[in-house]
Structures are given as C-alpha cells and as structure tokens.
N, C-alpha and C positions, 0 to 999 in steps of 0.2 A: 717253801720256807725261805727267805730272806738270811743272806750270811751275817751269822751271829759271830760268837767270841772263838771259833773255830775258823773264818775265815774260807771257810767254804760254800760255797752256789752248786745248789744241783744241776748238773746240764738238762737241760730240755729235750722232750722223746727223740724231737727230730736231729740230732746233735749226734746220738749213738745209733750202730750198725750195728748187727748180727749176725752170724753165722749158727747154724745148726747142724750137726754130723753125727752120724750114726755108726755104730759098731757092733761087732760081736767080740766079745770073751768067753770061753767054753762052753759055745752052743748059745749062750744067751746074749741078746740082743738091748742094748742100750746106747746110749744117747749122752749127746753135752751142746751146750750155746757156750758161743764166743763174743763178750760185747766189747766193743769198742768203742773210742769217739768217735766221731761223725765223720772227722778226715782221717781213716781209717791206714791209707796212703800213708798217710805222714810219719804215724807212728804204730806200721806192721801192721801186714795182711794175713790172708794164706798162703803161701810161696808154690814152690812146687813140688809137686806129688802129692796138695793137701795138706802142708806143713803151716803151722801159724808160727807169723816171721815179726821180728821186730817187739821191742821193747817201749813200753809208755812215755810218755813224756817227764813222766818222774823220774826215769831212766833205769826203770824197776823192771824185772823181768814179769810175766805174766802172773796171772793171783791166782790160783785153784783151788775153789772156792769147795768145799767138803759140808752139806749143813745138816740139820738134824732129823729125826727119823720119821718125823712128819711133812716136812718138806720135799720140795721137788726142786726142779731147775730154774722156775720159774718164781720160787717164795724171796727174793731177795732184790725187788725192783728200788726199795731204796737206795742201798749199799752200788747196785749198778751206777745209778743216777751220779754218785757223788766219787768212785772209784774209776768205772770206765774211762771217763776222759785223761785218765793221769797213767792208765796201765790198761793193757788186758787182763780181761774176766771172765775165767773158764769157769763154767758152773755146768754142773753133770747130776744125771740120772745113774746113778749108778743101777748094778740089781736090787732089786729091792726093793725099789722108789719111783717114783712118778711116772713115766710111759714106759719103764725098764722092763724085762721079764722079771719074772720072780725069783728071786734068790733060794735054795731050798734051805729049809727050816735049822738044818744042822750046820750049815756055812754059818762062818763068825766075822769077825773082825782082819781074822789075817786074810781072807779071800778078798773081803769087800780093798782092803791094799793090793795084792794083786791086780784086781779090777783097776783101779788110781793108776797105777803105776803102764797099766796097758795102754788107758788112755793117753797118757803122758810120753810113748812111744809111740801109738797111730798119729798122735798130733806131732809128732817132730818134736817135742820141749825138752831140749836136756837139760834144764834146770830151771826152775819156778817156787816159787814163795806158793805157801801154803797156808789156807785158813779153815782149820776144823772146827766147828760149833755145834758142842754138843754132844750130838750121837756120831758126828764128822770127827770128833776129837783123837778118839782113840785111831780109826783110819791115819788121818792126818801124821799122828806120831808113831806109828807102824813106817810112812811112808819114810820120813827122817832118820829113823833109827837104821830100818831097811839099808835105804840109798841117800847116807847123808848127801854125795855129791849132788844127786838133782833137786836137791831141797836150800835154795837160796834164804829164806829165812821161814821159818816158824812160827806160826802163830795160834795156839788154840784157844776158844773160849769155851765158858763154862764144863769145865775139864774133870773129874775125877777118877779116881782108880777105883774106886766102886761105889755103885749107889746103894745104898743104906738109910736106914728109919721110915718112916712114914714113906718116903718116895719108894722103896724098895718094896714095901704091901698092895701098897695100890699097883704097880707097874703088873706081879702076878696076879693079886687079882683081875687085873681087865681084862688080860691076857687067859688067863681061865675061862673069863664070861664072855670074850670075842671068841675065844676057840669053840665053846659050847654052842653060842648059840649062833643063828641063820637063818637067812633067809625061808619065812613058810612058802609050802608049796603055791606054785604061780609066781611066788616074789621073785623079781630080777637081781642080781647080783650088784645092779645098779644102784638098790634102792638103798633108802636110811636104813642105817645098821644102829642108830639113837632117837629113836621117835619119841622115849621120855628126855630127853637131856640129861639122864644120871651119870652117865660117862663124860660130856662134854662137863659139867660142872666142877666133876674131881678132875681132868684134866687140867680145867683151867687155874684148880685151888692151886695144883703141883707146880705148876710151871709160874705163875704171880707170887708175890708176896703178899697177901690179902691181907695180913697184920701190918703190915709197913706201906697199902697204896698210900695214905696221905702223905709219902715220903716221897715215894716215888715218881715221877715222872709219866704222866698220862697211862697209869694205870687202869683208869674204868671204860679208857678207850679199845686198849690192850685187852683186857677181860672180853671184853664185846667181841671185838677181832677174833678171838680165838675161842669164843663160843660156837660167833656163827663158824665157823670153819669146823667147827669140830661137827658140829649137826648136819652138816650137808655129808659126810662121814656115809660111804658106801659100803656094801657088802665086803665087797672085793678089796678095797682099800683095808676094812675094817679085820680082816684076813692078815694083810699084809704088817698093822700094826700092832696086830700080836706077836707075829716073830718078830718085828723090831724089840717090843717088849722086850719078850724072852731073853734075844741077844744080846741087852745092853744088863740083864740078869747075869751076868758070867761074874763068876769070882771074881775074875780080874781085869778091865776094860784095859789097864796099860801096860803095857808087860814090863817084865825086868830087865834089865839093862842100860836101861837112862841113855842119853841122846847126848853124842857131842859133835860138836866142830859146826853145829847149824845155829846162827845169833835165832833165840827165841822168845817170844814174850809170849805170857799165859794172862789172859781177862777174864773180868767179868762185873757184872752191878754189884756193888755195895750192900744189895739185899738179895742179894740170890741165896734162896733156899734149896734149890732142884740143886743144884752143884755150888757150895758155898764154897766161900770166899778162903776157907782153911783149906776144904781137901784143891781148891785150883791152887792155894799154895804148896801143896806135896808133891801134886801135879811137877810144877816147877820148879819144886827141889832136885826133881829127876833130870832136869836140862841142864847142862854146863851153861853157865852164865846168863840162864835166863833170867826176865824181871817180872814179877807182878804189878796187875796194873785194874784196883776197883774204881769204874765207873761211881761218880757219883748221882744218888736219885734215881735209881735202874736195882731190876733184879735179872734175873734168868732172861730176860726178854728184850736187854739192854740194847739190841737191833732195830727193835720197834718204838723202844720208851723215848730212845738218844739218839734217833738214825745220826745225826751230823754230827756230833761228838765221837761215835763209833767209829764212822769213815774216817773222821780227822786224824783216830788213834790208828788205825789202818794203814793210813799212807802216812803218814810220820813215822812210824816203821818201818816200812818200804823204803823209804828213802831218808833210812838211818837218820833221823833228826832228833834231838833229845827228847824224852819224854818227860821231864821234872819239871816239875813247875807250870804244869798245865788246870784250868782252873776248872774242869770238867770230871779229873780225875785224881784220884792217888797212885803213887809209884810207891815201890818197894824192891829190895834188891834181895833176893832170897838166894840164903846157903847155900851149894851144893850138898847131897846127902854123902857118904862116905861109902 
C-alpha cells in the first residue's frame, strides 16, 4: 500500500525482528512474539534476565496486543507492518489460542487476565498500552481495571458488555453443533470440522456487514478471507472455538466498576454489526474520559477492511496526538455513566 491521507508506509519484512518466548501459567504452557523494527538496538531489545527493554520511537511504551477468539499470535501481520517500527508489539497466545494449551472450559475472562498480567511480569513490562479486539476486549479491560498502574493507555475495539440478538443464536448454536459433533472414526483431529461450509458462511454473515458491503471498504475480499480461513477450521481447533463461543456467552463480558486514571479510547467501523457502534459507546461510558472513535467504511473487521487507517488511529493514540478532525474517522466524547 502506498501512503495515503494517513501518512503512513508499511515497513518492509526485512525492517522488523522478532522474538519468541514461551511460558507457563498454572501448569499450562503458552507463548508470545515480540516485533520490532529492524534496528531493534535503537529502540529496546531484550535486556537482562529476558526482560524486553526500551520504548518505540514514538516514545510509546510497548503495545499488548490482546485479539479475538479466533486468532492467534500470528493473525495481525498488518497492524505489525505499520506499528512495530514506531513501538514494540507483544502479541500472545494466550490459553486457549493458537499453539497455547487449552484453557479448561469453565475458566473465563478473569483468568484469561491473569494469564495478561503474568506475561507482563516474565517479560519485565511494568507498564504497557494495551489493545483488546474483540473477544481481547473484555481481557484488555479486566487488565486496566485490575492494575490501572501498568496499563499506560487503553484501547479496545469492537467492545460490548454482552452479546445479544442474532449474534447471540448463532454463537450457542455453533457452539452446540461444534460440541456435538467429531471427528468419525479414523478422522484425525487434524481434519475439516466444515466440509459443507454452513458454519463458515454464518460465521462470516456475523462478523461482515453483508447489508452495508457496498459501503464498506473491501468487503467481498474480507468475506473470502474469512471464508477460506474458517474451512480449513480443524477438529481440535473446532473444539477450542466452542468454548470461545460459550465464554464470550457470559452475562456479562465487562464487569462493574468502570476504569479510571488510564487515558482510553474504545473503536470500531461505522458498520459493525457483531459489536455496534452503541453498545462500544456503553462500553466507553464506563471509562473516565474515554473517546469514541467509528472508523468510516469498515464494520467488525475494521483491521482488515482499513489496515492503514486503523494503525494510523493506533499510534496517534500512543503518542497522545489529537484525534478530531481526521478524515478516515469520527470522534465522539462520551459521558461518563454515574
């Protein structure tokens, strides 16, 4: 992509470093990458004893990257491309998720923090800016609420206190027909858990805004994307996002008590359906001073539809710069709730 009215260039592969480190949290074993720019030196390494040292060139503390329950460590090489050179970007496997062990089925939302918070202790971070997305959201603001001190600023997208209507059927239903069914005898745990596509299709209806693609922004690319992803959809995985399901089924994803003293801003697309653009406002009323900010031409998937627009909103954030009056989105200053 060529810098547009954003004013951002993706770095090139060879530009960003990596690290990868592994841990245990009670008994269970998980993972996180650390990306960087390319002169890694310049702007913080690992230090000593394993510790990741040094702040971005934005002069941003590290970004801890929380994303949604289909994702792994590895679903967000955009956001790397256009964030790492300006900051570190911890992105984790938490339990639950991508080469992690399995989370057991009754752990919720306040473990999966825990977990956040442990990482954020093996890794040396006493304080890091935080981006939940999604099924990352509620984690993300558990972490805030938690231990405002090591949460430098706030950020969640596609955010609600519970999911409801349509999203809310289908989530138990899948979750019913992942749990029921499996692999026949001989089948590997490996194998397609969607060999009609009826699962990948409502997935993808829930997460797009199929009424508003002409509106949005590389929609029918989007679709496709997360078609094929959903059909290559394993036993074992297919296992795994049924209790995502279930978990993001709880009464209440955010808890009570609202968050202060962390500058926080809550997004999302203009068309998002999966978590609209009202409950990310309630979301945000629960923040002391936080803003609303809808993407325009984007729904739920605003990462994929707006990669460079999203990073842009990302690190303008980060390093506190105004958000008003930018031509990719709308802001909004939302009440505090009483």
């Amino acid at each position: 992509m060529t810098q547009g009215a954003t004013g951002l260039l993706p770095a090139a592969a060879w530009e960003l470093t990596e690290e990868r480190r592994e841990m245990t949290w009670r008994g269970m074993r998980y993972a996180c990458r650390i990306v960087r720019g390319g002169a890694g030196a310049r702007h913080g390494g690992t230090g000593a004893g394993g510790r990741v040292a040094g702040a971005g060139r934005g002069g941003s503390e590290p970004l801890l990257l929380l994303g949604g329950a289909l994702q792994d460590m590895y679903a967000w090489p955009r956001l790397e491309r256009y964030v790492a050179p300006h900051a570190p970007l911890v992105l984790v496997d938490l339990p639950g998720s991508g080469d992690a062990d399995d989370l057991p089925a009754h752990e919720g939302f306040d473990a999966l923090a825990d977990a956040a918070l442990h990482l954020l202790d093996v890794l040396g971070l006493p304080r890091v800016n935080v981006l939940g997305a999604s099924y990352g959201a509620p984690i993300a603001y558990r972490l805030a609420q938690r231990r405002p001190g090591r949460v430098a600023r706030l950020l969640l997208a596609g955010a609600t206190h519970r999911v409801s209507g349509p999203m809310r059927v289908f989530l138990r239903e899948a979750a019913d027909h992942l749990e029921r069914s499996g692999p026949t005898a001989g089948e590997a745990l490996d194998g397609c858990a969607d060999d009609d596509g009826r699962y990948a299709d409502r997935l993808v209806r829930y997460l797009v805004n199929t009424r508003a693609q002409e509106r949005v922004r590389q929609s029918a690319a989007v679709q496709r994307l997360l078609r094929r992803q959903a059909l290559r959809t394993t036993w074992r995985q297919a296992r795994r996002h049924a209790a995502c399901h279930r978990r993001v089924l709880a009464p209440r994803l955010i808890p009570p008590g609202g968050v202060e003293g962390v500058p926080a801003l809550v997004f999302t697309g203009e068309y998002d359906l999966t978590t609209t653009p009202e409950q990310n406002g309630a979301v945000a009323a629960t923040v002391a001073g936080s803003r609303l900010v809808l993407i325009r031409e984007a729904d739920h998937m605003a990462h994929l539809e707006c990669d460079a627009e999203y990073a842009d909103l990302v690190l303008r954030f980060l390093r506190d710069e105004p958000l008003d009056g930018l031509s990719y989105c709308d802001t909004y200053e939302v009440p505090a709730l009483a």
